[in-house]
C-alpha positions in Angstrom: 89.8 69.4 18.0 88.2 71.2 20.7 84.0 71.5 20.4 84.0 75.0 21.2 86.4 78.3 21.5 85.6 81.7 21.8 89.4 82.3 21.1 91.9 81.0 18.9 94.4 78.9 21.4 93.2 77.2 25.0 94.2 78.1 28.2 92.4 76.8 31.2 90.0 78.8 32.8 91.5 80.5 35.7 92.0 80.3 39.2 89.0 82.4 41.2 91.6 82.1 44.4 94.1 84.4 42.3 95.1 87.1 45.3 97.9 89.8 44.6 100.8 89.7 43.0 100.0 92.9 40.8 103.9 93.8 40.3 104.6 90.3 39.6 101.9 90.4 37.3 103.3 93.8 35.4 106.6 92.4 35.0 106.2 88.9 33.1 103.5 90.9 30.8 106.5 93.5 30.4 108.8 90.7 29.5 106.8 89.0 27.4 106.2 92.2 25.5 110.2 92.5 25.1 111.5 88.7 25.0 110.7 86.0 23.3 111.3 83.5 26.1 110.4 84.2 29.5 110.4 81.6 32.5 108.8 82.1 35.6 111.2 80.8 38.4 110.6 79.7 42.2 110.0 76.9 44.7 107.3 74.4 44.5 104.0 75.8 45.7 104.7 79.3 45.2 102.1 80.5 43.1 103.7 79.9 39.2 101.5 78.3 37.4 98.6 80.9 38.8 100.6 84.0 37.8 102.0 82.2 34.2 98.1 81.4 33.8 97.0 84.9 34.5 100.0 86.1 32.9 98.5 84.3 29.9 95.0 85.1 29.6 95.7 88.9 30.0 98.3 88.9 26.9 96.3 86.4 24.8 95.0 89.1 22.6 98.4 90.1 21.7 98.5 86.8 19.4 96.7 86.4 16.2 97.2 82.9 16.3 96.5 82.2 20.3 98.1 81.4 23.2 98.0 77.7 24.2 98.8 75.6 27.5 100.7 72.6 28.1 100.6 70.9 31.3 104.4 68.6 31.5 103.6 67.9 35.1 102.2 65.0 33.8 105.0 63.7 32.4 107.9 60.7 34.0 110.1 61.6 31.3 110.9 63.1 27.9 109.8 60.7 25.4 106.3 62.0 25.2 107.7 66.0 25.8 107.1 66.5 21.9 103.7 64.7 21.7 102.2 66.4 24.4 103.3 70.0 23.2 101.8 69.1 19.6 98.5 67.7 21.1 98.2 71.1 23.2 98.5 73.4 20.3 96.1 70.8 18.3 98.3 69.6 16.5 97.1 66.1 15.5 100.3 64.9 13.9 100.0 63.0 10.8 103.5 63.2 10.2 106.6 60.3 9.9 110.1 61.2 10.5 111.2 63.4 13.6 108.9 64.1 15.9 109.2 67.9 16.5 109.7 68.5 12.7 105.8 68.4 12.6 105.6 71.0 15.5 108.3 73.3 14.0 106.4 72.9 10.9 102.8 73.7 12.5 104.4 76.7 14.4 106.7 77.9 11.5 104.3 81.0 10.3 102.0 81.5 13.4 102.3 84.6 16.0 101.6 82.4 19.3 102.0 82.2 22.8 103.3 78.8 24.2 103.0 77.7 27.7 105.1 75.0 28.9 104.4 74.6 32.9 105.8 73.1 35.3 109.4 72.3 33.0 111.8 71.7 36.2 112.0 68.0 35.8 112.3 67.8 32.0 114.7 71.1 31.5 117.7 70.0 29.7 114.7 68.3 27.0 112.5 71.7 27.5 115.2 73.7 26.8 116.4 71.9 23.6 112.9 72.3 22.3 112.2 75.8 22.8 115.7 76.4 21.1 114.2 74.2 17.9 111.3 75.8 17.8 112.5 79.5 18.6 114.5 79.1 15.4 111.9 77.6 13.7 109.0 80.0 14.3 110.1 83.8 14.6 106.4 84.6 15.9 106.8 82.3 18.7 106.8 83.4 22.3 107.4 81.0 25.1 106.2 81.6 28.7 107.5 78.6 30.8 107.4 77.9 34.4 110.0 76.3 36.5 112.1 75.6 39.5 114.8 76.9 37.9 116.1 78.6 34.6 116.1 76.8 31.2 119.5 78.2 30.6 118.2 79.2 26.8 119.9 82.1 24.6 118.2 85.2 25.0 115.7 84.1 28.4 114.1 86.5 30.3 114.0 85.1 33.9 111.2 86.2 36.5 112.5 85.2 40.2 109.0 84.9 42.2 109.0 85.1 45.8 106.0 83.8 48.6 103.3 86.6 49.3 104.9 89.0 51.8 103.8 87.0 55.4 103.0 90.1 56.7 100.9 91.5 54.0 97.6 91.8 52.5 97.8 89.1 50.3 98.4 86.7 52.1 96.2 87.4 54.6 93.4 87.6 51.8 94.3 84.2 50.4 93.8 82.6 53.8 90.8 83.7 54.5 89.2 82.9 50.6 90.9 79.5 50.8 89.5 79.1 54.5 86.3 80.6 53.3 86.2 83.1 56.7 86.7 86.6 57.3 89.9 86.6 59.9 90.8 90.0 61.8 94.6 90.5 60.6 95.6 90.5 63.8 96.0 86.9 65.9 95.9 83.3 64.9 95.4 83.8 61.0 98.3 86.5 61.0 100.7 84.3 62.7 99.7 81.4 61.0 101.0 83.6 57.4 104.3 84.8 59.2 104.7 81.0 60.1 104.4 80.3 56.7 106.5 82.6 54.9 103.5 83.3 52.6 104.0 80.4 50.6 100.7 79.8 49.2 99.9 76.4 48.6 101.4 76.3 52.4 98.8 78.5 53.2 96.5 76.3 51.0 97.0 73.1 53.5 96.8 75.9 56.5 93.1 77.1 55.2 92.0 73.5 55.1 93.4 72.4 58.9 91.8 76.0 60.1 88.3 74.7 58.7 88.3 71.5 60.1 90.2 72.9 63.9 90.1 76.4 64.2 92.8 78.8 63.3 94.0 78.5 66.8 94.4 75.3 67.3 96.2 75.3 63.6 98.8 78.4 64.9 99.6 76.5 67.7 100.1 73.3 65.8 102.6 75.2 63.3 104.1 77.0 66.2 105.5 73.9 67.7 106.2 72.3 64.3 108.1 75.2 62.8 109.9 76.5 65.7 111.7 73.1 66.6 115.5 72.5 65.4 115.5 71.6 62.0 116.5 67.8 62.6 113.0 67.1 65.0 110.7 68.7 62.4 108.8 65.9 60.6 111.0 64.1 58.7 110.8 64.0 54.8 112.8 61.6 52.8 115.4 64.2 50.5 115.4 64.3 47.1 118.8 63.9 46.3 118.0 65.1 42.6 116.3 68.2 43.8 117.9 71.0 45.6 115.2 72.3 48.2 115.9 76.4 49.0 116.0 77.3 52.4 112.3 78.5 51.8 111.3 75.8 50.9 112.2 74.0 54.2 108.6 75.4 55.3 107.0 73.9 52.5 108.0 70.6 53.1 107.2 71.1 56.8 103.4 72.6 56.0 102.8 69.3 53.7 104.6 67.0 56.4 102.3 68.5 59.1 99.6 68.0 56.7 100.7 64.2 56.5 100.8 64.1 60.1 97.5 65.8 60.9 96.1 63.1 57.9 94.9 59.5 59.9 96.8 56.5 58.7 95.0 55.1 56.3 94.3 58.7 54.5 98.4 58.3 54.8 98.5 55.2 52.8 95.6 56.7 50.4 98.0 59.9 49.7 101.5 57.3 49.0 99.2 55.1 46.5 98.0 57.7 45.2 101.1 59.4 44.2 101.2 56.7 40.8 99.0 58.7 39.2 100.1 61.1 36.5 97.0 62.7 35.3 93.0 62.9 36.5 91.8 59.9 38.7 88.2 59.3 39.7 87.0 57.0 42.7 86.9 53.6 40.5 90.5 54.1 39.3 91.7 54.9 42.9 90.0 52.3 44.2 91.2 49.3 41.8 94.8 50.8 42.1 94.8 51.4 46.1 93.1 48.6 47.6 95.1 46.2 49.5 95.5 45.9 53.1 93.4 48.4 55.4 92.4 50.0 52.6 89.2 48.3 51.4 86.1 49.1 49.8 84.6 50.3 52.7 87.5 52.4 53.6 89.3 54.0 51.0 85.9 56.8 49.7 86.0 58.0 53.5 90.0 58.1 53.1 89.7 59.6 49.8 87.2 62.9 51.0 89.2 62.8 54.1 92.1 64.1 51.7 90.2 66.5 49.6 89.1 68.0 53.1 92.3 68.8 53.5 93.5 69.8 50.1 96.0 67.7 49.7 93.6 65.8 46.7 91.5 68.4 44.5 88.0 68.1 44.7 86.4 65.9 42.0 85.6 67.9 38.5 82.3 67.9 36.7 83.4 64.2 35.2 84.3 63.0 39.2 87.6 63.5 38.5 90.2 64.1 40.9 94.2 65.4 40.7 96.8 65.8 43.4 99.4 68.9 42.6 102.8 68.4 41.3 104.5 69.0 45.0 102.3 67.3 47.3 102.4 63.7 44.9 106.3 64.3 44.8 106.0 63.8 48.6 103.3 61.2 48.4 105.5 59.2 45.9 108.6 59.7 48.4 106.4 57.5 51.4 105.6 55.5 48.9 109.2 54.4 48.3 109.8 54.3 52.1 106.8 52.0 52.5 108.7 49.6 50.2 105.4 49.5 47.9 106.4 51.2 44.2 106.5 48.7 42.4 103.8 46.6 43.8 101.8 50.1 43.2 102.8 50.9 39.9 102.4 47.0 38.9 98.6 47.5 40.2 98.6 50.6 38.1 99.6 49.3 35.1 97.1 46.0 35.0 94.1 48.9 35.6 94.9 50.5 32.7 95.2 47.3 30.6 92.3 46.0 31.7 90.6 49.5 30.8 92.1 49.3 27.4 90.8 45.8 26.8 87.2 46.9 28.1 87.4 49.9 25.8 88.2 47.6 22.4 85.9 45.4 23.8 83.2 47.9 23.8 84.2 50.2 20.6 81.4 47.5 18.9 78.1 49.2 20.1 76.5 51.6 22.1 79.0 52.3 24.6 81.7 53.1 21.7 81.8 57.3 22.2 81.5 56.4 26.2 84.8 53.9 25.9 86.6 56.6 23.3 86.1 59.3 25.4 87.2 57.5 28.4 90.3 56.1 26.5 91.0 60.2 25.8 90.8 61.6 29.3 92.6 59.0 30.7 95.7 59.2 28.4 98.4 60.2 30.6 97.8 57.3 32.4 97.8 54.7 30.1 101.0 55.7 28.3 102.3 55.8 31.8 101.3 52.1 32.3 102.7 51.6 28.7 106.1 52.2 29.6 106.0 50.5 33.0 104.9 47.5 30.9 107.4 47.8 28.5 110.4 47.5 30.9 108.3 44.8 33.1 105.9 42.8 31.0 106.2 43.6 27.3 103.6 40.9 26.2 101.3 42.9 28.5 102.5 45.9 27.1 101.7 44.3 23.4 97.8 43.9 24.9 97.6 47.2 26.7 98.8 49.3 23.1 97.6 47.1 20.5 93.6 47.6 22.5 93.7 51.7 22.6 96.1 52.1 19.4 93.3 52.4 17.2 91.3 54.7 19.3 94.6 56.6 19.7 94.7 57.2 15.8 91.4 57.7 15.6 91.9 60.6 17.8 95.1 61.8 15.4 98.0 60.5 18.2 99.5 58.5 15.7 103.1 59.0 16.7 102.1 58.4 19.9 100.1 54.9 18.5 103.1 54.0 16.2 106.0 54.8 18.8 104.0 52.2 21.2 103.0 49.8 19.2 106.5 49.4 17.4 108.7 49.2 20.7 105.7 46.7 22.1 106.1 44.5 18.8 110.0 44.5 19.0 109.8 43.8 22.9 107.7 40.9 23.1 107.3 37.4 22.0 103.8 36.6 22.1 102.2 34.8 18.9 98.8 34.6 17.5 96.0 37.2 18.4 97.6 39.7 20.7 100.5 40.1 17.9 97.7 40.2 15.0 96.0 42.5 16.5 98.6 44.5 17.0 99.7 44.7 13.5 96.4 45.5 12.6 96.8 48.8 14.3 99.9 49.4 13.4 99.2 49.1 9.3 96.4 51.3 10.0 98.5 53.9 11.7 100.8 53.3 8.7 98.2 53.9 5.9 96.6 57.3 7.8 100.5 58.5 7.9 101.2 58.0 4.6 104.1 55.7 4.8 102.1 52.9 2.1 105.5 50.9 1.6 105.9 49.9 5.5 102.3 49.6 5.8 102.5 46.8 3.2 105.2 44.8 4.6 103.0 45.4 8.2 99.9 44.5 6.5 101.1 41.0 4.8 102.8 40.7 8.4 98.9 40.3 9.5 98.0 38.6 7.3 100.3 35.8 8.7 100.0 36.0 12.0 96.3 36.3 11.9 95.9 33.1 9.8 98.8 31.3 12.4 96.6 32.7 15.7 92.9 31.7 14.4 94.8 27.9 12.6 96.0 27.4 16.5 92.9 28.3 18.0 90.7 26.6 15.6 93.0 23.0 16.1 92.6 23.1 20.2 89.3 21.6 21.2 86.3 24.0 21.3 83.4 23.5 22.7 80.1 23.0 20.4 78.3 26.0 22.4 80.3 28.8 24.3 78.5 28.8 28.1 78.9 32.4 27.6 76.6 33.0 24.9 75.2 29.6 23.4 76.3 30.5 19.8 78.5 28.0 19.1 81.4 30.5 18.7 84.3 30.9 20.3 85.2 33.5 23.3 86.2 36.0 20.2 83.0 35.9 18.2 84.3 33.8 15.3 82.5 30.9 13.6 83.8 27.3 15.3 85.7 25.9 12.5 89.1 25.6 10.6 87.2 26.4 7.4 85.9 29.9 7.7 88.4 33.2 8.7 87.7 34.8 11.9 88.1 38.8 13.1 91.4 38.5 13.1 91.7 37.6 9.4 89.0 39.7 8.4 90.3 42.7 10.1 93.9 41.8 8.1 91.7 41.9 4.8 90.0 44.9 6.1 94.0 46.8 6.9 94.7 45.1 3.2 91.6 46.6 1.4 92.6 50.4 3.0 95.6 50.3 2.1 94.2 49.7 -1.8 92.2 52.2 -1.7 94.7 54.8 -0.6 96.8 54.0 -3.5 94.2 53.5 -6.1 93.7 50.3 -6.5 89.7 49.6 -5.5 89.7 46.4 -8.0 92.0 45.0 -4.9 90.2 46.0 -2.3 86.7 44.8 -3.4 88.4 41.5 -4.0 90.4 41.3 -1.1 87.3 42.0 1.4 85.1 39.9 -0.6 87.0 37.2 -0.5 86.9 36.6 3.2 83.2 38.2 3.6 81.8 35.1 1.7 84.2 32.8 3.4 83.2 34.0 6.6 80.1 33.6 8.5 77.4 36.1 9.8 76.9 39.5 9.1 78.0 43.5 9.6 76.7 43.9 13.3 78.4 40.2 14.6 81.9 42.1 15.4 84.0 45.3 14.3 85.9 43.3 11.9 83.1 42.6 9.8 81.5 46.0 9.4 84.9 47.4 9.0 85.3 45.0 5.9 82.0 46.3 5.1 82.7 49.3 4.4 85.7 49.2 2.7 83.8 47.0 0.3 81.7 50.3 0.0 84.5 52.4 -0.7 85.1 49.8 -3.0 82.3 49.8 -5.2 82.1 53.4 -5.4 85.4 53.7 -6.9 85.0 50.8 -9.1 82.0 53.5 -10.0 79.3 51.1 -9.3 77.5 53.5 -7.5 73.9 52.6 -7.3 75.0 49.5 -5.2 77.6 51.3 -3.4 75.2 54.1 -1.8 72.5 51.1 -1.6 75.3 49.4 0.5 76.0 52.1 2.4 72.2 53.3 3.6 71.8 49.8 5.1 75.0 50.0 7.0 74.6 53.3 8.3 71.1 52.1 9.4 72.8 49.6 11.2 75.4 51.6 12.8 72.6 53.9 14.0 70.4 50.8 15.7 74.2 50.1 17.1 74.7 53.8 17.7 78.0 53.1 16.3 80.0 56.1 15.5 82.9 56.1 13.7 82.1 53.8 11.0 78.8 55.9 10.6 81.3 59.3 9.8 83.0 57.0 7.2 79.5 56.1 5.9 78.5 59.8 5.7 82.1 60.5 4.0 81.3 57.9 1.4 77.5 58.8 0.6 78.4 62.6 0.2 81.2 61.4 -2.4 78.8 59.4 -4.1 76.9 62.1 -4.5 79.3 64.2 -5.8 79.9 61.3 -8.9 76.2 60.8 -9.4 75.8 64.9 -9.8 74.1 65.4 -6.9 75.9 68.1 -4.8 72.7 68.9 -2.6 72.9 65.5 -1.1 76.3 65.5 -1.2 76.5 68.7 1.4 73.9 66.9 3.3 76.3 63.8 4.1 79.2 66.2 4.5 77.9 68.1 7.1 76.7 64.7 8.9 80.4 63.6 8.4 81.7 66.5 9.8 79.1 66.4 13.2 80.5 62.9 13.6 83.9 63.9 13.5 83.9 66.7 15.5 82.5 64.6 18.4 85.5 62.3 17.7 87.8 65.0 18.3 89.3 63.8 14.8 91.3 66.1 12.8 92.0 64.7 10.0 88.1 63.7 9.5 87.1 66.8 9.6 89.8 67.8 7.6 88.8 65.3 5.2 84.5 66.6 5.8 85.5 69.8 4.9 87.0 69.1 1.9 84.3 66.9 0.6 81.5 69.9 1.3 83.5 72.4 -0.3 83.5 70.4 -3.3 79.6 70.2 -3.3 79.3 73.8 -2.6 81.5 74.3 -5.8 79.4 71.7 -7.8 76.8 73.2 -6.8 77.7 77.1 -7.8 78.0 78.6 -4.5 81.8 80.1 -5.1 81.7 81.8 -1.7 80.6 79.4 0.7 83.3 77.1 -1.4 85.7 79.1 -0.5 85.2 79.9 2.8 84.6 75.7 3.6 88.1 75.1 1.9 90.0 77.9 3.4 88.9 76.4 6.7 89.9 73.1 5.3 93.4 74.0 4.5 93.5 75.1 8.7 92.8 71.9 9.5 95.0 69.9 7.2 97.5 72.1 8.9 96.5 71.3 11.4 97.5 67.3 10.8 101.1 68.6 9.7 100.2 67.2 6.4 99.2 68.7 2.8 95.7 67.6 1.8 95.1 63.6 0.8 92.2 61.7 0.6 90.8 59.2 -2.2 92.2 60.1 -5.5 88.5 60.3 -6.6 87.5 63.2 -4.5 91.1 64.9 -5.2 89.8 65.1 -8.9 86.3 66.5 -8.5 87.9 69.4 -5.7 90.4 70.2 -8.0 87.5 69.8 -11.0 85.2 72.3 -9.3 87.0 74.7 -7.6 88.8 75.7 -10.7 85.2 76.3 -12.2 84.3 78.7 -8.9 87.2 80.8 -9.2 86.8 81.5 -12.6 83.3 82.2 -12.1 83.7 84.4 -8.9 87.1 85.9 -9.8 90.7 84.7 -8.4 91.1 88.0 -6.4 87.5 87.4 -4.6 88.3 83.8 -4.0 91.7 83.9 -2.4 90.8 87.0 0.0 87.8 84.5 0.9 89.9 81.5 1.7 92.4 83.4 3.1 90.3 85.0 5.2 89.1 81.8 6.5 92.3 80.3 6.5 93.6 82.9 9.0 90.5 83.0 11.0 89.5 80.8 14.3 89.0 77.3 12.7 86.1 76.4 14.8 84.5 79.6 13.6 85.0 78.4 10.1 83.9 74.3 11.1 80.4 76.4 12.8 79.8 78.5 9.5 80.4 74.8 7.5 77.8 73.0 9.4 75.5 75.8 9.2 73.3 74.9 6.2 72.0 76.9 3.4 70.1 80.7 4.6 72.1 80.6 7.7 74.7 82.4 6.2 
């Protein structure tokens, strides 16, 4: 979930270059006011995603429940249409079974605005999906963009032209993008006639004029414009896309652009053209390189490009993004240059290698760094998924089975399950790279719900992690590592046949979770015990290890040895804090505030809540803080406060929603809620207590998650 919101939904802030289009502007809002879908419809670079974004923001407060973006320009394909959608209305699917079940669910009672921009390469998928979820959700508007129509019952098209040349707009964008104050008449108002008033056209123009002069620019366009058709620079066609007569300018501004660009900022922009989401100067530069293009080279190429605005300037996080249109032609040089694959290969072993540094570091200091890193670069890692899959599925096995945790974690389990399942079936590869992958699946499993599968997966593990470590451990290994002098192997585990390493503990870890969730704690305390003594070293060695930590916790606690469960867990979550570890500490916290809840002790127990719920939040994990809120609105009820009870678990119920799934957790904690909120709404009064919840329920979760953390006399 999002840290902050002043307003249910999220849209992204908008565009300060906004110029014009006032009657454009009147008649989607009039639309939307009548129709239930409305798509926005024009050539590339015309201004839609400006005017569906401002569009947007102005009718936001027309929608108790929000209005809420959705970027599909990222997307090469329709598999991951669903996922994205769900992720931008946070929806943190929990779900098995069809994908857009979970959405239709989520939607089903909500008055919302959806926007889905940038739909022209996914519209026969767009446009089976709005249908589903139109008849799923009566208080569902959809405002989509496009090249063209969905072709959907009952759709309200808006036809969007360029900016009159002649006019005031598009004279005014000019000189904002250009950042001078032009005369209307001369170079600048040729240079918008020229240009048909297309304004990303008159984007590329604004950058040229900086860096030449705006006559030097007019003159260039003069003499690229007016030729015949056939001696204008030459862009490959896209024989999928038909390209309106208007937009023959376009694709002449960005070619003249190209032209203008020197020839290595020419290879920078084809290269480039692989990435499907945010890239910052490390990730270009791994994924680039090659040939002129060196380390010297390619920063000078790269600001050469946002000079020009054909690449955005970097964001607060150094991150930069090219726009839909001009990486469509980047991509199309790409192909000429004979270099896609060889690209997209280089693409694809980045991202691995990110997803292997990022498991690698979840075991420290650097986990939040490498989870948040994993997050933002998402798009691009499920695109170097899929190229895997079809090219190199053991790789593919690697890539998924290192983020799919994280990926869960962060409540994309279809997203982790789809992956990891098609990765498992695909490749071949034996011993740690399967086991590990198994590991992640089981866990994806158990935090679905689907126990049965997860068992069969979790024995699965079990196997495959005693085969890998047997085979490693009967190859020769070296009495001290050169790496670290510990005597251990590459992995971290103990040298020696006798004693189970990560792999198997993390298996006994997947085993004991899976006990737990279906109330059997005997077999997880004996199942993680088991391989704890066998297995040398202690909680901070590896992840494995604390992991099977602290599900011996959970363990003990419901075993209802509670003294030494909380005992247990204060010396772990001291040790996750000298790690700064973070998710096992919110697990910790989760576990202490139960504990106190069984030993009577509500006070504590709100204390550990609200620690559990601070962790989550940071974590961006629904379901934790689903989970969080449930826990603290048990201790408020233990502890008398009916209101506050309320309130926390009316919030609660918005974020179980919020995971598309009715409210789980351990079947200890299930009792005591149920246990204590019965006692609050007798003593407060059924009528006061569901206009409370209610109340909250309705309301903006994160206002509910702020009055939650917000301790006693803050109100």
């Amino acid at each position: 979930m999002r840290d902050t919101a002043s307003v249910r939904g999220h849209l992204p802030d908008e565009n300060p270059g906004f110029v014009g289009r006032r009657t454009e502007l009147e008649r989607v809002s009039a639309a939307l006011a009548e129709h239930r879908l409305v798509t926005v419809t024009g050539v590339g670079g015309v201004g839609k995603t400006r005017l569906a974004l401002r569009a947007a923001h102005r009718a936001a407060g027309r929608y108790p429940d929000g209005a809420w973006w959705t970027d599909l320009g990222q997307l090469d394909g329709e598999r991951l249409l669903v996922p994205l959608v769900a992720d931008s209305v946070d929806l943190a699917d929990h779900t098995p079974g069809m994908a857009a079940t979970g959405l239709c669910r989520r939607l089903a009672a909500d008055r919302l605005l959806l926007v889905l921009d940038s739909c022209e390469h996914l519209t026969e998928p767009c446009a089976r999906l709005v249908t589903e979820l139109l008849a799923a959700a009566p208080g569902l508007t959809v405002l989509a963009t496009g090249r063209r129509p969905l072709g959907v019952a009952g759709e309200e098209t808006v036809a969007l032209d360029p900016l009159p040349p002649a006019g005031p707009d598009a004279l005014a964008l000019l000189r904002r993008a250009a950042g001078e104050d032009f005369p209307a008449a001369g170079p600048v108002g040729e240079i918008c006639v020229r240009l048909e008033g297309i304004p990303l056209a008159l984007e590329l123009a604004a950058a040229q004029i900086r860096l030449q002069g705006a006559e030097a620019v007019r003159d260039q366009l003069g003499s690229r414009l007016d030729a015949v058709p056939g001696a204008r620079f030459d862009l490959l066609a896209h024989t999928e896309r038909v390209w309106p007569g208007r937009h023959q300018t376009l694709r002449a501004a960005i070619g003249w652009s190209h032209e203008l660009s020197t020839p290595l900022e020419r290879l920078l922009w084809a290269r480039l053209s692989v990435f499907r989401g945010p890239f910052d100067l490390a990730s270009a530069t791994a994924v680039c390189i090659g040939g002129p293009l060196d380390h010297a080279t390619l920063p000078e190429a790269l600001d050469g490009l946002v000079r020009s605005s054909v690449v955005r300037p970097p964001d607060a996080a150094g991150r930069h993004r090219m726009l839909d249109t001009i990486r469509e032609y980047g991509a199309t040089w790409l192909d000429r240059t004979g270099e896609t694959g060889t690209v997209a290969d280089r693409h694809a072993a980045h991202f691995r290698g990110l997803a292997r540094r990022a498991e690698t570091e979840w075991h420290g200091a650097r986990q939040l760094r490498w989870y948040r890193t994993v997050d933002a670069h998402h798009t691009d890692l499920r695109t170097a998924l899929d190229r895997l899959l079809r090219t190199d599925p053991d790789a593919a096995l690697d890539l998924v089975g290192s983020v799919a945790f994280a990926w869960s974690c962060r409540g994309r389990l279809r997203e982790a399950r789809d992956g990891l399942e098609q990765a498992l079936l695909l490749s071949e590869a034996r011993g740690r790279v399967r086991a590990r992958a198994l590991w992640a699946l089981g866990v994806t499993l158990v935090l679905q719900g689907e126990f049965g599968p997860a068992q069969d997966v979790s024995e699965r593990c079990a196997r495959e992690a005693r085969h890998a470590e047997y085979a490693e451990y009967a190859g020769p290994v070296d009495p001290v590592d050169p790496v670290d002098g510990t005597g251990r192997t590459e992995h971290g585990e103990a040298a020696g046949r006798d004693r189970p390493g990560d792999l198997t503990l993390d298996a006994a870890a997947l085993a004991g979770l899976l006990a737990l969730t279906t109330g059997r704690p005997t077999a997880a305390h004996v199942v993680v015990g088991h391989v704890l003594d066998a297995a040398r070293g202690g909680p901070a060695d590896s992840a494995a290890r604390l992991r099977c930590h602290l599900v011996r916790v959970f363990a003990l606690t419901g075993l209802g040895r509670l003294a030494e469960a909380r005992e247990r867990a204060l010396r772990l979550r001291a040790l996750c804090e000298e790690l700064d570890e973070h998710w096992t500490r919110t697990a910790l916290e989760y576990q202490l505030a139960l504990t106190g809840l069984l030993e009577g002790d509500p006070a504590a127990a709100s204390g550990h809540a609200r620690a559990m719920l601070e962790g989550t939040r940071h974590l961006g994990a629904s379901l934790g803080v689903a989970l969080g809120l449930d826990v603290l609105a048990t201790a408020l009820a233990a502890a008398g406060e009916g209101e506050r009870a309320a309130d926390v678990s009316g919030t609660g119920e918005a974020y179980w929603r919020a995971t598309g799934q009715p409210r789980r957790g351990l079947p200890g904690l299930r009792a005591l809620h149920e246990k204590y909120t019965d006692t609050v709404r007798a003593s407060i009064g059924e009528p006061a207590y569901e206009e409370i919840f209610v109340r909250a329920l309705t309301g903006l979760p994160q206002d509910g998650l702020d009055r939650a953390l917000r301790g006693p006399g803050h109100g």
